[in-house]
C-alpha positions in Angstrom: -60.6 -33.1 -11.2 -63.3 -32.1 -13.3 -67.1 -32.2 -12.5 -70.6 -32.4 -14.4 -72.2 -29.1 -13.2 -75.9 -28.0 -14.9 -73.8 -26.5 -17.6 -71.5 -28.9 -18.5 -67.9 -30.4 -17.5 -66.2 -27.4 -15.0 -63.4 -27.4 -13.5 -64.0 -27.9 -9.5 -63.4 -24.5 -7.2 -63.4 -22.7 -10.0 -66.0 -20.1 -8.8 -63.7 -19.9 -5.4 -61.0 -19.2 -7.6 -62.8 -16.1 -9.4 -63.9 -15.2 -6.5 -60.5 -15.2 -4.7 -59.1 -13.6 -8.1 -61.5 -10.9 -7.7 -60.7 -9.8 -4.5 -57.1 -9.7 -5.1 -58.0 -7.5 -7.4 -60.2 -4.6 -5.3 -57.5 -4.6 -2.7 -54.4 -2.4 -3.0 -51.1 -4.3 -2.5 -47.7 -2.7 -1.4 -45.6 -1.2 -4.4 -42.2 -3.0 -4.4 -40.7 -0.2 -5.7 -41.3 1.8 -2.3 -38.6 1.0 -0.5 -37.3 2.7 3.2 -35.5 5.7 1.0 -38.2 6.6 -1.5 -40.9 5.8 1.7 -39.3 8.8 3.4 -39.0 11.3 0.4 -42.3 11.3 -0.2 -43.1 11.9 3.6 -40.1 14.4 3.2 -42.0 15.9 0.0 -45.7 15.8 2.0 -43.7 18.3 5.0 -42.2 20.3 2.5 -45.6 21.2 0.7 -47.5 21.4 4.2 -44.7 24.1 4.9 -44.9 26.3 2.4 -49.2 26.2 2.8 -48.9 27.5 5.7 -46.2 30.2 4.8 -48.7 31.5 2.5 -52.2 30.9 4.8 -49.6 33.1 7.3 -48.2 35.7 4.6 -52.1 36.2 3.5 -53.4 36.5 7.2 -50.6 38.8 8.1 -51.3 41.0 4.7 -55.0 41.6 5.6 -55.1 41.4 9.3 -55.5 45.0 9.8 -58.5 45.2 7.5 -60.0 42.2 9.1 -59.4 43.8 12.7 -61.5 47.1 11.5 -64.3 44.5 10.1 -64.6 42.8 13.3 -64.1 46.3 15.1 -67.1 47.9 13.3 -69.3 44.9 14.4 -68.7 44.7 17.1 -69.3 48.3 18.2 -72.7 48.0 16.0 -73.9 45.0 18.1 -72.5 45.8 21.5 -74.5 49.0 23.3 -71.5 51.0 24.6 -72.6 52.6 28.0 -72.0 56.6 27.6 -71.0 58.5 31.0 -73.9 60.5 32.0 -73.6 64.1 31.1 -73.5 66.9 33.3 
C-alpha cells in the first residue's frame, strides 16, 4: 500500500527491496548449467593442466640441474674454509 514519504507517494519497502535486489546482485549464484558431468570435467581439465606444469617445472629442473649443482658447488667451497692437512 502506498505511503506519503518527504518526496511524495512511494511505494512501502521499496528501499528493502533495492536493497535486497542489490545484494542479489554482488553475490555469485550457482550456474544451472553445471551439472555432476560438466562439474567433474573441469576438475578433470584443472588435473590435467596441473600435470603437465609439473612435467615441464621437472623436464626444466632435470635439464639444468647439473649446472645448478656446479653453482651451488662453487659457493659453497667460496664460503666454507676447507681445513688443509698439515704439510710435512
Amino acid at each position: 500500500m502506498p505511503s506519503e514519504g518527504a518526496g511524495g507517494w512511494h511505494r512501502a519497502g521499496s528501499n528493502r527491496e533495492r536493497e535486497r535486489s542489490a545484494r542479489s546482485a554482488t553475490v555469485p549464484q550457482p550456474s544451472p548449467a553445471l551439472d555432476r558431468g560438466e562439474l567433474g570435467q573441469s576438475i578433470l581439465e584443472y588435473a590435467l593442466v596441473i600435470a603437465v606444469v609439473a612435467l615441464v617445472v621437472i623436464g626444466i629442473i632435470w635439464m639444468i640441474g647439473p649446472q645448478l649443482a656446479a653453482v651451488f658447488s662453487s659457493v659453497y667451497e667460496s664460503v666454507v674454509i676447507v681445513p688443509t692437512p698439515p704439510s710435512g
